[in-house]
C-alpha positions in Angstrom: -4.8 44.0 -23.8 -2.2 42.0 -21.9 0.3 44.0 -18.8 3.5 44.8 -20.4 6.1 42.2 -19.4 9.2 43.8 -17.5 12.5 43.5 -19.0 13.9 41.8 -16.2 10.8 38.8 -17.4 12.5 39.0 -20.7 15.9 38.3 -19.2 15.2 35.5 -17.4 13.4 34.0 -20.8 16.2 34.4 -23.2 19.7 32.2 -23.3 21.2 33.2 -26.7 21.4 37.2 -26.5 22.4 37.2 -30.3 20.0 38.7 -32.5 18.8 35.6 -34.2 18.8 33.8 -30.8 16.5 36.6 -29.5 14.3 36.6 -32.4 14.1 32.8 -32.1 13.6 32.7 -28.7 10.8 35.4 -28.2 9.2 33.5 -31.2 9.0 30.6 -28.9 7.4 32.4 -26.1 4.8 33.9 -28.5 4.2 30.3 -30.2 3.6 28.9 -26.2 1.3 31.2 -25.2 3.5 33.1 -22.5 3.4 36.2 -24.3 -0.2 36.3 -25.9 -2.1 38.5 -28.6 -1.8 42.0 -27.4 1.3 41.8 -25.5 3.3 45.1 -25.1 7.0 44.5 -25.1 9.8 46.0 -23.2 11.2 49.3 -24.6 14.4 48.5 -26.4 16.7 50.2 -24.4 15.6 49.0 -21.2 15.5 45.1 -22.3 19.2 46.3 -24.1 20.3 47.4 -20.3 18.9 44.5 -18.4 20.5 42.3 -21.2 24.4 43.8 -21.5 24.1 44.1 -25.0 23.2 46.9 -28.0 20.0 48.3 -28.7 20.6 47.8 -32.6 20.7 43.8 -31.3 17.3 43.9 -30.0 15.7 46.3 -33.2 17.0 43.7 -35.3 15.4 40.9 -33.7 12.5 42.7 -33.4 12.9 43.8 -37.2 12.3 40.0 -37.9 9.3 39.7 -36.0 7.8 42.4 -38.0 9.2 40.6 -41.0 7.0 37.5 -39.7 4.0 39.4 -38.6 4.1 38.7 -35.4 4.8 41.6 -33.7 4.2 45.5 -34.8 4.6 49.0 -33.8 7.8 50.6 -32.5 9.2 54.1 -31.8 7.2 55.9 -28.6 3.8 53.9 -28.6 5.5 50.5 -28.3 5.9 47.5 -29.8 3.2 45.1 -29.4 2.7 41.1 -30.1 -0.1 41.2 -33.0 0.0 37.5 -34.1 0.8 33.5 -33.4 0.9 32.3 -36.5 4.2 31.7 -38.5 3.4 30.5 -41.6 3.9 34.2 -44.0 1.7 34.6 -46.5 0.9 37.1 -49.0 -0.9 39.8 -47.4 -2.7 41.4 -50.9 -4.0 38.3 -52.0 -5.0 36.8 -48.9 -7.1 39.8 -48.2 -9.6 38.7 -51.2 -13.0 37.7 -50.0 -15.0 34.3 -50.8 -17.6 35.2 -52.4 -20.8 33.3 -52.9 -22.7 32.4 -55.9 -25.3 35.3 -55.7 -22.7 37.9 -56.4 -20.2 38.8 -59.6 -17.0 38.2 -58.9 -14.9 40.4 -60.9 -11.5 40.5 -58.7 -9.6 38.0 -60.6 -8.4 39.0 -63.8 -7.7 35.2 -65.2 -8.7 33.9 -68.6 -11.6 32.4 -70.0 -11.2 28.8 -69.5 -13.6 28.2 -72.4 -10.8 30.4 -74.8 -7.8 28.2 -73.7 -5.8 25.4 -76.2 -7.2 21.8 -75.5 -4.3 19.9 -73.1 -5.2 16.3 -73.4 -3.2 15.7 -76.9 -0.4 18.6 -76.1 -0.1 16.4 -72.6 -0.1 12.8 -74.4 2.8 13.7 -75.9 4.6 15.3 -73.0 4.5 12.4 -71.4 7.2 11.2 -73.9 9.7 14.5 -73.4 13.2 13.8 -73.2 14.9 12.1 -70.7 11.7 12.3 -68.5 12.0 11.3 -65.1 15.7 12.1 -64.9 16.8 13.3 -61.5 18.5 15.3 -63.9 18.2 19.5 -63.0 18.2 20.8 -66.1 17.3 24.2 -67.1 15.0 24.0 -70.0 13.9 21.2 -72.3 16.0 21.9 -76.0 12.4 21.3 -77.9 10.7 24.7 -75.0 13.9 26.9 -75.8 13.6 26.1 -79.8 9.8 26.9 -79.9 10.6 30.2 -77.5 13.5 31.5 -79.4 10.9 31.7 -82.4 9.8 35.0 -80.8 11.9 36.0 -78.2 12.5 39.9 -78.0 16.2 39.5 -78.2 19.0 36.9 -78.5 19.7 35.9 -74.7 22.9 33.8 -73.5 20.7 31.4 -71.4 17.1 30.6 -70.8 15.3 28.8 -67.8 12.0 26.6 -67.2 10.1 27.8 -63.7 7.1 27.3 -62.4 4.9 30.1 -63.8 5.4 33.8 -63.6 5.3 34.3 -60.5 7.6 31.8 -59.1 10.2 32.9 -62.1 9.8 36.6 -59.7 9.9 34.8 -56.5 13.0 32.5 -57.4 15.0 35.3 -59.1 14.5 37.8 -55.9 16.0 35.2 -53.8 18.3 34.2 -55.7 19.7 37.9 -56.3 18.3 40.6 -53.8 19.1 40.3 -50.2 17.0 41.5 -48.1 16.9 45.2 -47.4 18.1 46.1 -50.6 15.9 48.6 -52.6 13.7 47.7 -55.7 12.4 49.7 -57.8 8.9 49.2 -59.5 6.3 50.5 -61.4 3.4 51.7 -59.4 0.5 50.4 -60.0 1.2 46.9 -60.1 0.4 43.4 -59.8 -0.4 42.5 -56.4 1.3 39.3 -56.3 4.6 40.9 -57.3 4.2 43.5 -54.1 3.5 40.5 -52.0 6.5 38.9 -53.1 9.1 42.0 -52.6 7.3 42.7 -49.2 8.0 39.1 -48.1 11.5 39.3 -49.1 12.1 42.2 -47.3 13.2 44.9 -49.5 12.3 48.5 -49.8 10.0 48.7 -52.4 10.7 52.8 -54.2 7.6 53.6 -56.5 7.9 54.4 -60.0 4.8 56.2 -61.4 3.1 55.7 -64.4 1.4 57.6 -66.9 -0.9 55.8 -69.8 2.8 55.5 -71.4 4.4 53.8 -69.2 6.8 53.9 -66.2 8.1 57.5 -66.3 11.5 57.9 -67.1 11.6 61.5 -64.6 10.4 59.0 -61.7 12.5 56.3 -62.0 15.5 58.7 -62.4 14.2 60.2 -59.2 14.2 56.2 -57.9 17.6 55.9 -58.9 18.9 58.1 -56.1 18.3 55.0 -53.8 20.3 52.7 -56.1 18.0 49.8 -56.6 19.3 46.5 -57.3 16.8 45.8 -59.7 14.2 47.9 -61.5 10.8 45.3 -62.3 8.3 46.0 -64.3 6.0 45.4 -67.3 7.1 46.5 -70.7 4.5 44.5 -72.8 1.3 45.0 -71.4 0.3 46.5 -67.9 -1.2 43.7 -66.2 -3.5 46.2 -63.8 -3.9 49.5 -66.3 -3.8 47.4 -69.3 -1.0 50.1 -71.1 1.4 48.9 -72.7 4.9 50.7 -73.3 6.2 51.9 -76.9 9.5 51.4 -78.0 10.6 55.5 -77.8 9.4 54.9 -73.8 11.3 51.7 -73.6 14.7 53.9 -74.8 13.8 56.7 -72.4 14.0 53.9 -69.9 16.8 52.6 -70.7 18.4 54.9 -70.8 18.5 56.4 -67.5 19.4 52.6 -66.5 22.3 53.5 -68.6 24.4 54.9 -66.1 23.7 52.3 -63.3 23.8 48.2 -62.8 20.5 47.9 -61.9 18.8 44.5 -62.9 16.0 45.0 -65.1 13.3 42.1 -64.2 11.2 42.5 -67.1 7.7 40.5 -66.4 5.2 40.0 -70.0 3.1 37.7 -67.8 -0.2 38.7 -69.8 1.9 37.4 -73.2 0.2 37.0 -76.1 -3.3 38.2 -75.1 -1.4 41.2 -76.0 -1.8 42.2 -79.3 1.6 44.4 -78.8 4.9 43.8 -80.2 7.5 42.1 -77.8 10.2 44.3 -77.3 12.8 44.3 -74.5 15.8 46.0 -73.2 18.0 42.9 -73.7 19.7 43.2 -76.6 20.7 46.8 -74.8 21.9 45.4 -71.3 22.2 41.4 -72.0 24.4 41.2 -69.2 21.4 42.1 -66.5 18.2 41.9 -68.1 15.8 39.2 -67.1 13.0 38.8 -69.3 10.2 36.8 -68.3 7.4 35.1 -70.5 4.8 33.6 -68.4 2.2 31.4 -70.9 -0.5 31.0 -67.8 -2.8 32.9 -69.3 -2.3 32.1 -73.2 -1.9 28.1 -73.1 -3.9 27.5 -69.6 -2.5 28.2 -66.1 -2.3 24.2 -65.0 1.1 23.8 -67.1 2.7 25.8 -64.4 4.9 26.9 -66.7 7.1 30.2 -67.3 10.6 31.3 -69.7 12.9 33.3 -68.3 15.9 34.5 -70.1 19.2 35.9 -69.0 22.9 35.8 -69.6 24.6 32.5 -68.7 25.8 33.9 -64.7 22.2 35.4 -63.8 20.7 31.8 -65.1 23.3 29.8 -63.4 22.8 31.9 -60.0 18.8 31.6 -60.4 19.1 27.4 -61.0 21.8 27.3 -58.1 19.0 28.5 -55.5 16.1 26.2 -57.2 18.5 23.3 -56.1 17.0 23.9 -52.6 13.8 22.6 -53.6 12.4 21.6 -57.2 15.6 21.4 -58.9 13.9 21.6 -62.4 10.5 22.0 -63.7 8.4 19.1 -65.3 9.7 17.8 -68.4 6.3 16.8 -69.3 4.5 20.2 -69.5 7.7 22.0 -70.8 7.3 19.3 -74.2 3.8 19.8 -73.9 3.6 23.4 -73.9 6.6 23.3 -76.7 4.1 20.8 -78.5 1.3 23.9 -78.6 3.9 26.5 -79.6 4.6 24.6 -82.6 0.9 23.8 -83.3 -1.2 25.9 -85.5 -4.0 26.0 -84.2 -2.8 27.6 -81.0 -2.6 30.8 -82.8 -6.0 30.7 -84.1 -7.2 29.8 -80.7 -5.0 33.1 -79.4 -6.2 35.3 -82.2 -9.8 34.2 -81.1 -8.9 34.5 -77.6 -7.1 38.0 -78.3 -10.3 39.3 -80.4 -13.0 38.7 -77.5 -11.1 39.4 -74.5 -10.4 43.2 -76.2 -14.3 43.2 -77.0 -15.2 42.6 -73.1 -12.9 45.4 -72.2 -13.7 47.5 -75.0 -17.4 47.0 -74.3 -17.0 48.0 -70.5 -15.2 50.8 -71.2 -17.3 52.0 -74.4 -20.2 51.5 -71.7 -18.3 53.7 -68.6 -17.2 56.9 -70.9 -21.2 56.8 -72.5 -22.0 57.6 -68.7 -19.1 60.1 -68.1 -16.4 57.7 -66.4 -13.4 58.2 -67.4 -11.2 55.6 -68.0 -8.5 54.7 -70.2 -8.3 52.9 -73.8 -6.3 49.8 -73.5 -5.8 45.4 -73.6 -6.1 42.7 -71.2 -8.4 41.0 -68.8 -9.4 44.2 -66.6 -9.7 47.7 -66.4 -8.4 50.7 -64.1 -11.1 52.8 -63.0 -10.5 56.2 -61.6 -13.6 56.9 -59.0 -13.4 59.7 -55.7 -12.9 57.1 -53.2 -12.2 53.7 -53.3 -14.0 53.0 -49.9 -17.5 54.1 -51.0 -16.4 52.5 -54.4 -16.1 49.0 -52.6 -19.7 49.3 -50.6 -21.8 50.8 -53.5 -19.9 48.2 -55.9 -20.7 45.5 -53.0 -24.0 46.6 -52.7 -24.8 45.9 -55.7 -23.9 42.3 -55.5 -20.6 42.7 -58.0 -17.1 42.3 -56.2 -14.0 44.3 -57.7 -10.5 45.3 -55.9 -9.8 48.1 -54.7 -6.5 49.9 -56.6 -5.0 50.3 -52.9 -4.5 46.8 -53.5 -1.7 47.3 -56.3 -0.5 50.4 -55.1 2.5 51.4 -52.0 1.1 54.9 -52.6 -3.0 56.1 -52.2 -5.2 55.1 -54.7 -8.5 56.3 -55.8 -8.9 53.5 -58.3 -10.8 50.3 -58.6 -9.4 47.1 -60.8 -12.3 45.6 -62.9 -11.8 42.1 -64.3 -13.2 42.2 -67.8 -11.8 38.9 -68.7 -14.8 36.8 -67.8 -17.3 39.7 -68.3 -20.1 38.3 -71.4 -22.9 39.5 -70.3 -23.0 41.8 -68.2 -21.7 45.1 -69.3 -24.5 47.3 -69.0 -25.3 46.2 -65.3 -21.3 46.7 -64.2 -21.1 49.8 -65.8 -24.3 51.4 -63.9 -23.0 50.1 -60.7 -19.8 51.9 -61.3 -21.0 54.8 -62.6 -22.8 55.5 -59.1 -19.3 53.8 -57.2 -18.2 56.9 -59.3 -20.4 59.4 -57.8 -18.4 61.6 -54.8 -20.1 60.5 -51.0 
């Protein structure tokens, strides 16, 4: 561990005593090597003194270094400098292993590749979509919105083309939530989507689930902190595999009544779902966002996500995409509007639907015959309740078949482990052994 620098070092160091200018600066010294891995920092105050200026100047620039990663700690044991690099990333999913060929990999809960539509003719013709290669930012191709109206929950103002799911979440937050704003969200969740509200900054209030849904006493309870938006998964639970029914969806709604919370509402499973679409739009069109991701329906290489909103949210969300990709390719929004129409992408779904609820079914069925229980339910994974999650991991591990641990999709503890089911054929009885014993208390 490197000697704490004095503050009377620091002052000599930094010009611009604003916060951002601090921030900047010290990032400097970290990225240079003066102030290396394991350096303590100056208490606040006492760098405040030697500087002339306000504490809450130097915990704000510190606050951003936190934000970056590259410092932590702070109240009476210090604040220390924990990393060089700058580039953030998200934490949950970077944490996943590389795992080699000898062992099952069951952490990602993606489709079967062999249970996706066939691109090449769906592509041939996107490759005529209109007006293609316009510099053009358009918001969605009229042929997309058409096929997407067909079965849209509700009848929006506006819709929008992004770049999957994810990036429809990503763009959105920044778009409409500054940082330091509170967010409510269903816990679990998808670990991307706690990645993404962690790298924006915000403070992320739980909203806990039972096999219903998001309860309507607990987000009523998160209310008290007046998120700006409340996000979650109203179709199918993309961790527990629940989905919510229409008298929870009401109960929801209305305790947003009251408020002007967003409600971010994320179907990124889709039609692997065998559940109706529903959607609190046609209640609150003026701040839902709905969001139809068709990764894991039409194949996750179209890139390709629906959002839907009224005409300001749409127009706020496409004003910040100017930044950078001003519009999303007009060749895989004609070609994904080119398998909407086509019939045989529903018999491939209804195929795709039928065996991907067999796997799960299977691995459940399997679990309760040896006293685990776990919940009925669709999707590409199960939640699996075991004692602890750490013996669960090395048993699991042990055994030569990698899972996630629920801490993973959680802000609060977990004593769960996620299972992908999706790619699960032939396997079942040995998975279901190995977590049987990951079950068993140390």
């Amino acid at each position: 561990m490197s000697e704490i620098h004095s503050a009377e070092w620091f002052a000599e160091k930094l010009g611009d005593r604003t916060m951002r200018g601090i921030a900047l600066e010290t990032s400097a010294l970290i990225r240079s090597g003066a102030l290396p891995v394991g350096t303590k920092l100056p208490a606040i105050r006492d760098l405040a003194f030697v500087l002339g200026i306000s504490p809450a100047t130097i915990s704000e620039a510190w606050s951003e270094l936190r934000h970056q990663k590259i410092i932590s700690g702070r109240g009476r044991n210090g604040t220390w400098v924990s990393g060089d690099r700058f580039i953030a990333k998200p934490q949950r999913l970077a944490s996943s292993g590389n795992y080699g060929e000898s062992v099952l990999n069951l952490t990602a809960a993606v489709p079967d590749v062999r249970l996706l539509p066939q691109l090449a003719t769906a592509l041939g013709y996107g490759a005529s979509a209109e007006n293609l290669n316009s510099y053009e930012r358009s918001r969605i191709l009229p042929e997309l919105e058409a096929a997407a109206r067909l079965t849209w929950p509700y009848e929006p103002e506006a819709f929008l083309a992004t770049n999957g799911g994810y990036n429809a979440v990503y763009t959105l937050l920044h778009a409409l939530v500054t940082p330091g704003a509170s967010v409510a969200i269903e816990n679990p969740t998808a670990m991307r989507l706690l990645d993404i509200l962690e790298d924006r900054g915000v403070r992320i209030v739980p909203v806990q689930c039972d096999r219903n849904g998001p309860l309507p006493s607990s987000l009523q309870e998160a209310m008290k902190y007046k998120p700006i938006a409340f996000l979650f998964q109203p179709r199918l639970h993309s961790v527990t595999g629940q989905s919510v029914g229409k008298a929870r969806l009401d109960a929801l709604a209305d305790v947003l009544q009251a408020s002007d919370a967003l409600v971010i509402e994320d179907d990124g499973v889709a039609d692997i779902s065998s559940a109706p679409r529903h959607s609190m739009g046609g209640r609150f069109p003026d701040r839902v966002i709905h969001i139809l991701s068709y990764s894991k329906t039409l194949g996750p290489d179209l890139r390709l996500a629906v959002l839907s909103s009224s005409k300001a949210i749409v127009e706020q969300i496409q004003s910040y995409r100017s930044f950078s990709a001003g519009w999303t390719s007009r060749i895989l929004q004609s070609a994904a509007a080119w398998l909407l129409r086509d019939p045989a992408t529903e018999e491939t779904l209804e195929r795709a639907r039928a065996i991907y609820r067999k796997r799960r079914d299977d691995l459940t069925g399997a679990l309760r015959a040896r006293d685990v229980a776990v919940e009925d339910g669709m999707g590409l994974c199960a939640w699996v309740p075991v004692a602890s999650e750490p013996f669960a991991m090395v048993t699991m591990a042990a055994r030569g078949i990698a899972v996630h641990p629920g801490a993973k999709f959680s802000i609060s503890p977990s004593n769960h482990i996620r299972v992908a089911t999706g790619n699960l054929s032939d396997r079942c009885e040995e998975v279901a052994d190995a977590i049987a014993l990951a079950c068993t208390p140390p």
